[in-house]
Each structure stands twice: as structure tokens, then as C-alpha cells.
C-alpha positions as protocol buffer text, in pm:
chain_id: "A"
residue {
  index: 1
  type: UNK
  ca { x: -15976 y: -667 z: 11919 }
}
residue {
  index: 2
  type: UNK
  ca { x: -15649 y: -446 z: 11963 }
}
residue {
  index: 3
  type: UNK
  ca { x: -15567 y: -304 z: 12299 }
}
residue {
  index: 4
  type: UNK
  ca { x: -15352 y: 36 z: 12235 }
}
residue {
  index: 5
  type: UNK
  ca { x: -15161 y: 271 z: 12526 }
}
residue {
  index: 6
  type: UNK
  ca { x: -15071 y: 596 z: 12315 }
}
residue {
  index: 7
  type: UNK
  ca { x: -14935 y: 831 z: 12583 }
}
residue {
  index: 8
  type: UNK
  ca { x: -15062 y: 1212 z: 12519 }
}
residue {
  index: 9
  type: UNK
  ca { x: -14764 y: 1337 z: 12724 }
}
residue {
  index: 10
  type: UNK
  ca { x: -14419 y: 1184 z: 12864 }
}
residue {
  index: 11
  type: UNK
  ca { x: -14453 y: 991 z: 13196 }
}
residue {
  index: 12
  type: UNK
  ca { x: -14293 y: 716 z: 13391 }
}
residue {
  index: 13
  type: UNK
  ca { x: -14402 y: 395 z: 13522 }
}
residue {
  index: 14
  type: UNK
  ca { x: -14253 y: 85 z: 13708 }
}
residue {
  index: 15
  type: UNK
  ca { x: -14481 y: -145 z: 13513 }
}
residue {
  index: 16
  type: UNK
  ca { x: -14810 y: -129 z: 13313 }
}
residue {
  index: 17
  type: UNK
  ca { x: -15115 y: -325 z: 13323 }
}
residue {
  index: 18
  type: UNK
  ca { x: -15295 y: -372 z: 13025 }
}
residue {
  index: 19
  type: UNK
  ca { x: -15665 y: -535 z: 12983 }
}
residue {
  index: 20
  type: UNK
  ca { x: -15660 y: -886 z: 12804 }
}
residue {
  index: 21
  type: UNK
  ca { x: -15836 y: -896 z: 12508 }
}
residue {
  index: 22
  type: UNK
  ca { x: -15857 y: -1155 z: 12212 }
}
residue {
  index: 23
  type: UNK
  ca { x: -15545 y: -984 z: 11995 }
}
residue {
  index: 24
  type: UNK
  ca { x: -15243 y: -838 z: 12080 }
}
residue {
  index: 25
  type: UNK
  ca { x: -15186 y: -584 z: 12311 }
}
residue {
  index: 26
  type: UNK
  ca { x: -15019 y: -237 z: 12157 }
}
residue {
  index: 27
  type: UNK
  ca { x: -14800 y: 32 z: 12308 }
}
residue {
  index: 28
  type: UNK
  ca { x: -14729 y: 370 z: 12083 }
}
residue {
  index: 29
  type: UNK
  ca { x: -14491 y: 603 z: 12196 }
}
residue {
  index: 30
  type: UNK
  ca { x: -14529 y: 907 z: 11912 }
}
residue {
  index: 31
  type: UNK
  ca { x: -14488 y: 1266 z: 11879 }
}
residue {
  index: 32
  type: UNK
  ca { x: -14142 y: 1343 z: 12055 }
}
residue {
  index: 33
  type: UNK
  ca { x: -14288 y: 1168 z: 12364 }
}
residue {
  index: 34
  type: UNK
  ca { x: -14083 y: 977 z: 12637 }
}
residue {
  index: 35
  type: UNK
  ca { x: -14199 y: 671 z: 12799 }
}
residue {
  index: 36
  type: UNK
  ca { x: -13989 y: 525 z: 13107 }
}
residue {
  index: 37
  type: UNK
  ca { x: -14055 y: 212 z: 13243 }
}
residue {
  index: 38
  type: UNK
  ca { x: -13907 y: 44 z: 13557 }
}
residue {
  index: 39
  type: UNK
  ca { x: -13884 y: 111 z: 13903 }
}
residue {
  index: 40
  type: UNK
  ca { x: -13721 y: -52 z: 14201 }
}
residue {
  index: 41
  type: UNK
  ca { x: -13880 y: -400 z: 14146 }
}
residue {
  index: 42
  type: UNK
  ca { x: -13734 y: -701 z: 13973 }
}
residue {
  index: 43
  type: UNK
  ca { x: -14008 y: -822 z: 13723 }
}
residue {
  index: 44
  type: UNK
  ca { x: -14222 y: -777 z: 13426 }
}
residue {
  index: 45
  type: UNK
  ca { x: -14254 y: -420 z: 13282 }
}
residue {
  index: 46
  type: UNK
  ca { x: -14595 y: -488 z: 13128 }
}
residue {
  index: 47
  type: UNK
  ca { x: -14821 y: -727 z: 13228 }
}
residue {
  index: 48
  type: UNK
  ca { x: -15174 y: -828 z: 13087 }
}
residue {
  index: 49
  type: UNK
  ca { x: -15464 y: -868 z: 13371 }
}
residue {
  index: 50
  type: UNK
  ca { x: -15204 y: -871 z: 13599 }
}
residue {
  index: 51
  type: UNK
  ca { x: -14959 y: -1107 z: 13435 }
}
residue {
  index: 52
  type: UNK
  ca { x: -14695 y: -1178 z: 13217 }
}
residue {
  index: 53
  type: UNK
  ca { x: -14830 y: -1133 z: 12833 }
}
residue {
  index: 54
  type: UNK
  ca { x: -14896 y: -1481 z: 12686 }
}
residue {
  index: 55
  type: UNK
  ca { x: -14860 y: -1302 z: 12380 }
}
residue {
  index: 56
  type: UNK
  ca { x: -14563 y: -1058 z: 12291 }
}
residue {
  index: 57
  type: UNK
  ca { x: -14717 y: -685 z: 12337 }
}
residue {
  index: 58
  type: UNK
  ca { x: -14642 y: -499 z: 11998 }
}
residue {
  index: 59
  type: UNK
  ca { x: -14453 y: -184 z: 12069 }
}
residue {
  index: 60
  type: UNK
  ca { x: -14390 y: 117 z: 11805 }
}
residue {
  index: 61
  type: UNK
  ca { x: -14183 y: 424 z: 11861 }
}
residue {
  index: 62
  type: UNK
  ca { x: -14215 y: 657 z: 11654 }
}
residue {
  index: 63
  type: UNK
  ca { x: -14194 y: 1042 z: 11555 }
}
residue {
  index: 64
  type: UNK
  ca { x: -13922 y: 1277 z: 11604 }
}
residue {
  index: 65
  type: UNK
  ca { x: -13724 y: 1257 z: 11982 }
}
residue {
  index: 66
  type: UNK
  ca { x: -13987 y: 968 z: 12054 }
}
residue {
  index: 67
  type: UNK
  ca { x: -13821 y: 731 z: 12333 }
}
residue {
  index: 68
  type: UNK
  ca { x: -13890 y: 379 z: 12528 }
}
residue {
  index: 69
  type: UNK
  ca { x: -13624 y: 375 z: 12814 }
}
residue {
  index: 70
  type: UNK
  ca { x: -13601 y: 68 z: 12987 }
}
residue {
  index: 71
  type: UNK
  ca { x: -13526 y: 55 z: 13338 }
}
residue {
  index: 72
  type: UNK
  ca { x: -13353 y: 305 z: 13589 }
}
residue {
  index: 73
  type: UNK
  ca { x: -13197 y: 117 z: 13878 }
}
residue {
  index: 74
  type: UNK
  ca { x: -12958 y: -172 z: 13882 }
}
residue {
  index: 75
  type: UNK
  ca { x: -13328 y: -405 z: 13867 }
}
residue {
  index: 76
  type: UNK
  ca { x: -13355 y: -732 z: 13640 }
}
residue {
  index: 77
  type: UNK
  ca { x: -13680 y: -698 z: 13413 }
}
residue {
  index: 78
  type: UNK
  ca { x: -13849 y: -843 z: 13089 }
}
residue {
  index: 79
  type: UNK
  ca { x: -14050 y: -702 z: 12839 }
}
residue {
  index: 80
  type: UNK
  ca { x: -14213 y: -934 z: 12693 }
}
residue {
  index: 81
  type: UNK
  ca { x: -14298 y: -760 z: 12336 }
}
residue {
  index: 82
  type: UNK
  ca { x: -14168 y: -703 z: 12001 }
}
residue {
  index: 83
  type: UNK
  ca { x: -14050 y: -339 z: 11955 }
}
residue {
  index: 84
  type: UNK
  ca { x: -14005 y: -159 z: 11627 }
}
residue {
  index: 85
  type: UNK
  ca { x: -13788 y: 175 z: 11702 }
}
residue {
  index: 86
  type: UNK
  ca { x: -13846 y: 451 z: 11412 }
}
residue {
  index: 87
  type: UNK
  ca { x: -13975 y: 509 z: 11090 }
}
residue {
  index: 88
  type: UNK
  ca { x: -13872 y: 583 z: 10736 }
}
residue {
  index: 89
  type: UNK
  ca { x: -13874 y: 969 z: 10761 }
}
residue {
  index: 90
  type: UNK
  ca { x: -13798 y: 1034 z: 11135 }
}
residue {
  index: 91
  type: UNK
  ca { x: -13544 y: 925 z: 11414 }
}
residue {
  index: 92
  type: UNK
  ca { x: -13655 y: 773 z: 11747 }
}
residue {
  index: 93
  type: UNK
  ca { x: -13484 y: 617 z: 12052 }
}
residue {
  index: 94
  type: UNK
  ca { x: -13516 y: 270 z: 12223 }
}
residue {
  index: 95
  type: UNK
  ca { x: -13261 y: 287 z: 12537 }
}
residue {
  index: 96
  type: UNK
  ca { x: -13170 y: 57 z: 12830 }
}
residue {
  index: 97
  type: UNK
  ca { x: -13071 y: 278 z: 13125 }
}
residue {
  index: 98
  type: UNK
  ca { x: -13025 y: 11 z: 13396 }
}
residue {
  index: 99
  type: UNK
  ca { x: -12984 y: -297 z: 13528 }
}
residue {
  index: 100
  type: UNK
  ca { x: -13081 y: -615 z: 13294 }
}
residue {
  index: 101
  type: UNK
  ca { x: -13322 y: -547 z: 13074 }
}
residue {
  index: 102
  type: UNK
  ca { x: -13476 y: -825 z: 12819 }
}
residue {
  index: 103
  type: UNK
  ca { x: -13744 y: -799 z: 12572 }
}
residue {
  index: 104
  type: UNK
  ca { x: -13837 y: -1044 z: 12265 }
}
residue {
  index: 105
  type: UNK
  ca { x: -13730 y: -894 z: 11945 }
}
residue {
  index: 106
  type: UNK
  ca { x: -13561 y: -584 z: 11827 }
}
residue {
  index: 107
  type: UNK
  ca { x: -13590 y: -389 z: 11467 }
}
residue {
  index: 108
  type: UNK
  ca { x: -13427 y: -47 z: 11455 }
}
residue {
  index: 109
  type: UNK
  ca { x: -13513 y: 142 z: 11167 }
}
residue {
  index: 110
  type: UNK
  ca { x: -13320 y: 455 z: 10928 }
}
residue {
  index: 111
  type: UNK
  ca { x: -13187 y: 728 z: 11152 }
}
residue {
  index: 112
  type: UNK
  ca { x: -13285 y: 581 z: 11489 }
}
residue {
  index: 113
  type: UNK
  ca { x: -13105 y: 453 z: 11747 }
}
residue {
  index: 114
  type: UNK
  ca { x: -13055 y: 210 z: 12049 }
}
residue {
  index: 115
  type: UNK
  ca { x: -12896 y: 273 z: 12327 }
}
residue {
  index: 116
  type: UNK
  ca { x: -12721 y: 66 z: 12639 }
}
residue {
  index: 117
  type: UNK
  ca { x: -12626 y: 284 z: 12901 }
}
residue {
  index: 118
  type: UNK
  ca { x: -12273 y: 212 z: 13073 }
}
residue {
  index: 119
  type: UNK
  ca { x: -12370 y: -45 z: 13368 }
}
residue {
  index: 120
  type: UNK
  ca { x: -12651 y: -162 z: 13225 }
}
residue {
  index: 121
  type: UNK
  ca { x: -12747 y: -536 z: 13036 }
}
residue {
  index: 122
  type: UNK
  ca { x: -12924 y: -515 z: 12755 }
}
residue {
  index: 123
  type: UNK
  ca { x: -13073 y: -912 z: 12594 }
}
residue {
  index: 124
  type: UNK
  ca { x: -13335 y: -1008 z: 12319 }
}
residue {
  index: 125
  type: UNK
  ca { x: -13436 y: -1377 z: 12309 }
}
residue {
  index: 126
  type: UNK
  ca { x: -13557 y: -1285 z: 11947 }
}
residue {
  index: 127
  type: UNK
  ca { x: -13241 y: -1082 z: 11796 }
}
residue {
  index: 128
  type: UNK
  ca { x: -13186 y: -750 z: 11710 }
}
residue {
  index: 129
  type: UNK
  ca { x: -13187 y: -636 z: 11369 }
}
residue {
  index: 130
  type: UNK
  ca { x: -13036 y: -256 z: 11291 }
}
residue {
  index: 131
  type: UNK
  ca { x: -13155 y: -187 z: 10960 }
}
residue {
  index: 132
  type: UNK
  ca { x: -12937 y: 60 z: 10721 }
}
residue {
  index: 133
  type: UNK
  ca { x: -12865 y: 389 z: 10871 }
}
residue {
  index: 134
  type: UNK
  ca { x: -12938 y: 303 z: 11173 }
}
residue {
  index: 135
  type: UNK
  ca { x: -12735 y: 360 z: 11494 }
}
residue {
  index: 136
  type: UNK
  ca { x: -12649 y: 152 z: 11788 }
}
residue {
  index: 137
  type: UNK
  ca { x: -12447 y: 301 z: 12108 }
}
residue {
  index: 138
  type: UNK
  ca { x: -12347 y: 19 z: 12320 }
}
residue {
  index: 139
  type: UNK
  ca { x: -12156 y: 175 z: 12644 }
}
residue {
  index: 140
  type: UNK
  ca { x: -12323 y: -178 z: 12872 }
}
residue {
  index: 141
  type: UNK
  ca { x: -12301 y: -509 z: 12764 }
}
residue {
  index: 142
  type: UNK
  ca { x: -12500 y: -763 z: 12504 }
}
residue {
  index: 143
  type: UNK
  ca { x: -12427 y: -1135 z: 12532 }
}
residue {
  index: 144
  type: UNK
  ca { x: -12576 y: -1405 z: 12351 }
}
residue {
  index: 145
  type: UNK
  ca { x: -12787 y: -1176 z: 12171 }
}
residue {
  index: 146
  type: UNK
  ca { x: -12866 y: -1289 z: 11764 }
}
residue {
  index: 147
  type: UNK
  ca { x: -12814 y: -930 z: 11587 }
}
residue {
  index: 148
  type: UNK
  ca { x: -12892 y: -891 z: 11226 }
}
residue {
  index: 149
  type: UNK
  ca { x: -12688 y: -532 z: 11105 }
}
residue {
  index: 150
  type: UNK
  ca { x: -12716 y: -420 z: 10734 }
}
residue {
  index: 151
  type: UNK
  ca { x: -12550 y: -92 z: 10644 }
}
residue {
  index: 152
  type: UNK
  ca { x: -12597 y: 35 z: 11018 }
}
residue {
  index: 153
  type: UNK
  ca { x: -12318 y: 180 z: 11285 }
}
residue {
  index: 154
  type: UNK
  ca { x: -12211 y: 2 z: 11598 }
}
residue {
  index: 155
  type: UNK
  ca { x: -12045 y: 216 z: 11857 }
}
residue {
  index: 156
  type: UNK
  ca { x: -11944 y: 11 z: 12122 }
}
residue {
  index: 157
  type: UNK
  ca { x: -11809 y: 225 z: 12433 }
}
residue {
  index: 158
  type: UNK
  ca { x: -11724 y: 585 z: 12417 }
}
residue {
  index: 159
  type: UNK
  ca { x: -11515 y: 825 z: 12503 }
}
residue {
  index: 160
  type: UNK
  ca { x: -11667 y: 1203 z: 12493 }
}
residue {
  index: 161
  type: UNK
  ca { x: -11648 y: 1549 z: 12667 }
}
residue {
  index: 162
  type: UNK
  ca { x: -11974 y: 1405 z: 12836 }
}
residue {
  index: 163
  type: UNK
  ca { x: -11885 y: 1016 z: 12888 }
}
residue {
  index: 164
  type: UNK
  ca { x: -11592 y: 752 z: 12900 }
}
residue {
  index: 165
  type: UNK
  ca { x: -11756 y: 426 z: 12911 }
}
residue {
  index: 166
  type: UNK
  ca { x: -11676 y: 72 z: 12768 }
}
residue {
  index: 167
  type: UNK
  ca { x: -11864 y: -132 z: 12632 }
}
residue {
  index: 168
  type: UNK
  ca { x: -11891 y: -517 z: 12541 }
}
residue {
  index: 169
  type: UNK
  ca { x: -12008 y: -684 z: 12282 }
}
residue {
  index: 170
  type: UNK
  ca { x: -12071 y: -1052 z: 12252 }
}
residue {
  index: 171
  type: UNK
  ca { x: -12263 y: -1139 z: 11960 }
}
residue {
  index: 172
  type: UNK
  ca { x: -12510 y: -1423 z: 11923 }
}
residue {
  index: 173
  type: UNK
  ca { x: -12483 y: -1754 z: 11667 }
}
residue {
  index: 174
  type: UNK
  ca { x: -12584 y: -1654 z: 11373 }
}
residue {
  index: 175
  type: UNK
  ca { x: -12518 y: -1309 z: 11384 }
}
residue {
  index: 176
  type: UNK
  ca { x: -12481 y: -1137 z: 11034 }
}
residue {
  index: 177
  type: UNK
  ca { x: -12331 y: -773 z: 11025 }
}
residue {
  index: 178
  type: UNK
  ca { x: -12310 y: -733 z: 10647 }
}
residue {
  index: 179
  type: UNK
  ca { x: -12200 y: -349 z: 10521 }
}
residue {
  index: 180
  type: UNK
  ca { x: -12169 y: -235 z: 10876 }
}
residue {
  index: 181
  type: UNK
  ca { x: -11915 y: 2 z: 11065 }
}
residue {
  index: 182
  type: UNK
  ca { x: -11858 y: -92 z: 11409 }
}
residue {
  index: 183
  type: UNK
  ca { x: -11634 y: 112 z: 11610 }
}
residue {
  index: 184
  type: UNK
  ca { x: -11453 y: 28 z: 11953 }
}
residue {
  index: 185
  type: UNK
  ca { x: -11361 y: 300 z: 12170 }
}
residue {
  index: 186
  type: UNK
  ca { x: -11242 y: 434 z: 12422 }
}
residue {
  index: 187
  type: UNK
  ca { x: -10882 y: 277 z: 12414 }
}
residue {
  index: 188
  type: UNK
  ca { x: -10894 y: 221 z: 12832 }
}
residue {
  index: 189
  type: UNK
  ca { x: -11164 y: 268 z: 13117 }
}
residue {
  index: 190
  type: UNK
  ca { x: -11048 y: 238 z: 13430 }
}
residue {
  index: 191
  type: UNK
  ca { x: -10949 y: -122 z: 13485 }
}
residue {
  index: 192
  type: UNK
  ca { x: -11162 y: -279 z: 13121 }
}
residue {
  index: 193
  type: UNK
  ca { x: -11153 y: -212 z: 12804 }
}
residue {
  index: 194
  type: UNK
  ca { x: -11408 y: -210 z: 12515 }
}
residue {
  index: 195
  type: UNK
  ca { x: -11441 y: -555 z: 12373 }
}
residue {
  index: 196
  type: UNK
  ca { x: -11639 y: -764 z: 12135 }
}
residue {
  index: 197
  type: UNK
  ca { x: -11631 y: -1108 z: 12011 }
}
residue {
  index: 198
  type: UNK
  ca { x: -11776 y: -1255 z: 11676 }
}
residue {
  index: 199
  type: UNK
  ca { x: -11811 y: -1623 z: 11598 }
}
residue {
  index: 200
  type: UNK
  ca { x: -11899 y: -1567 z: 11248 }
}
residue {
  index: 201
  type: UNK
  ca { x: -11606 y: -1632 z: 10958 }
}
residue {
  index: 202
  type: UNK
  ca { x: -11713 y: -1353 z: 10700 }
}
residue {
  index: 203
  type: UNK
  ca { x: -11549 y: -1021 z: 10712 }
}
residue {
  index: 204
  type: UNK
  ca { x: -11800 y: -822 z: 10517 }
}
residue {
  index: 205
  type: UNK
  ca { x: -11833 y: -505 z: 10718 }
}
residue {
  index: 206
  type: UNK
  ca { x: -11583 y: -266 z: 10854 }
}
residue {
  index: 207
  type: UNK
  ca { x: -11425 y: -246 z: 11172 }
}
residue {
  index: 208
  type: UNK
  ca { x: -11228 y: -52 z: 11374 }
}
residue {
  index: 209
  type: UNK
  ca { x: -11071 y: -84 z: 11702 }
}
residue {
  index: 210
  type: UNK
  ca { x: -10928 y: 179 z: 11933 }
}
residue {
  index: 211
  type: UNK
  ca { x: -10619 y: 114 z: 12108 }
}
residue {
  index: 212
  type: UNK
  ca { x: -10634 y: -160 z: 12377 }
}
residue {
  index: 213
  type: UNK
  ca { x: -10985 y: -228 z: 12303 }
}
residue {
  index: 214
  type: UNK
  ca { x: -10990 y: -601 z: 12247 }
}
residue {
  index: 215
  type: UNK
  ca { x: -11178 y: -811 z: 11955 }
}
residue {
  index: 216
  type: UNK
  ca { x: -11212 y: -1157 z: 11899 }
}
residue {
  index: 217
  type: UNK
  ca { x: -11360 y: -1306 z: 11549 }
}
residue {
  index: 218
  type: UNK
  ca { x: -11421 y: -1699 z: 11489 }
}
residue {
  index: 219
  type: UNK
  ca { x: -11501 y: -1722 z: 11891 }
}
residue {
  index: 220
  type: UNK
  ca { x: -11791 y: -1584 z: 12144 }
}
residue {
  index: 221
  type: UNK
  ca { x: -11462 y: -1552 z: 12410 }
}
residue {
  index: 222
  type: UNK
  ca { x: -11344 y: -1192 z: 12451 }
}
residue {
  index: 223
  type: UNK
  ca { x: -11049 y: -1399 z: 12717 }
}
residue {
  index: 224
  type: UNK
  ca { x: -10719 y: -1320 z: 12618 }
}
């Protein structure tokens, strides 16, 4: 049997607890509706009879405006799940608004995005993988992190009317970014700048870096 939370409205929660069953566990965030999870407490954001899954919880956002935010204060939490962020025909949002946040795997789908808030750690033991025309807007940090990119946009830091924030970037072995943009920017915040470093040796994507931001390619050091 299949265990599924579909909220009917937007709400918040420091964690969920979700029945065991014998199958995997499900969370649906649809229909333009937000779902925050995290609180003050270090820990699991979703636990199954009141413990961490054994099993990776399946997690789908999807629909229009849709959104999974991951944490709110400067807290250290897991997810343990597999989240799939979008569809084919609509955009939806998986962000990471504080502290360090780390779930299993990652797939971003057309249109949709996923977002690291500036101050805030964002880690997937089983990669990330932004499929074509997709969007990720990194203004925290992502070490170690295997990311898979095809044809999708990597904004790392900002600098807007709204928002100055930089962001760093330290990609994972095996990383592939093939027919990507990534863009660094802004060119200084306060005392950093926007960096990223790329082990991998083929250049088949395009980058561009902002002045002072700071890349490194054929090392995971962003030292000078």
C-alpha cells in the first residue's frame, strides 16, 4: 500500500509524521499550493511512525506556483526522500530557505526551478539533475553535491533591485553540465564573491562570469 499527504490548502510544519505502511510513503504538493517544512529543531523533516524513513518518501510538486520550501531558521535538517519538482506543461518551485538542508535525490523538470536562499546550505546525497529548461538560483552554497544539468540555467548569486547575494558553487565528482548556461553574478558582496569550482575537463556548456566572481575548472578548490 501507498501512503499519500496531498495538502488541500498551503500550511507549515516543523516536521511530519507519516503512518508506516508496506510501500513508500508519498507527499503531493499540487494546485499552486505551498508546503513549508522546518521549524526551530535540528532533525528529520518527515519521519515514518515516529522515525527516520527506512525508505526514501517520494515527493512530487507539481501544478502552477506549487512549492516545497525547506527550512526557515539557521537549523540543520534531512529529508530523507526523492523529490521530483514540476511537470511537462507547468512550472513549480523546490526552495531551501535556511540553514542546511539535505534530502536524497533531486530532478527538476521544464520551466521549474530550485532555489537556495542566500545563507542557506543546500546537499543531495543522490545528485541533482536540472533537466532542459529548467532553472536553478543558487544565492547559498552546494558542496559536494553530484549535479546532472542538460540544456538548463544556473544562476549562481544575484544582484537585483530586490537582492545582492553570492553564491557558491562546488560541484560534485562526476558532475556533467552538458548544453548549460551558468551565470556568476554579482561581481562583489560585501567581503565574498560568487564562486564555483568544477573538476570535470569538458567545456561543453556556456559560462559566464561577472567581474570578480571567481571560477575554478579541473579542481573542487574555489582557493585562490
Amino acid at each position: 500500500t501507498t501512503a499519500a499527504v496531498a495538502p488541500s490548502s498551503s500550511f507549515g510544519a516543523e516536521k511530519l509524521n507519516l503512518a508506516a505502511n508496506n510501500g513508500s510513503n508519498k507527499i503531493q504538493v499540487q494546485a499552486g499550493k505551498k508546503l513549508i517544512l522546518g521549524g526551530a529543531e535540528d532533525g528529520n523533516l518527515v519521519l515514518v511512525d515516529g522515525a527516520a524513513p527506512s525508505v526514501p518518501v517520494v515527493v512530487t510538486v507539481t501544478g502552477s506556483g506549487s512549492e516545497l520550501q525547506l527550512g526557515t531558521a539557521a537549523t540543520t535538517n534531512t529529508l530523507a526522500a526523492d523529490i521530483t519538482v514540476g511537470d511537462a506543461a507547468t512550472a513549480s518551485i523546490l526552495s531551501a530557505a535556511g540553514g542546511t538542508q539535505t534530502t536524497g535525490s533531486v530532478t527538476v523538470k521544464n520551466q521549474s526551478r530550485l532555489e537556495v536562499a542566500s545563507g542557506t546550505s543546500l546537499a543531495a546525497t543522490d545528485g541533482v539533475t536540472l533537466e532542459s529548461g529548467s532553472t536553478m538560483q543558487l544565492n547559498g552554497t552546494m558542496t559536494g553535491t553530484k549535479l546532472t544539468a542538460a540544456g538548463a540555467t544556473i544562476l549562481v548569486g544575484t544582484d537585483t533591485t530586490e537582492e545582492s547575494a553570492a553564491g557558491s558553487l562546488v560541484l560534485g565528482e562526476d558532475s556533467t553540465l552538458t548544453g548549460s548556461s551558468i551565470f556568476l553574478d554579482p561581481s562583489w558582496e560585501s567581503t565574498s564573491a560568487s564562486e564555483m569550482s568544477y573538476a570535470g575537463s569538458t567545456v561543453d556548456y556556456t559560462l559566464t562570469v561577472g567581474q570578480y566572481s571567481e571560477v575554478s575548472l579541473g579542481t573542487t578548490s574555489t582557493a585562490a
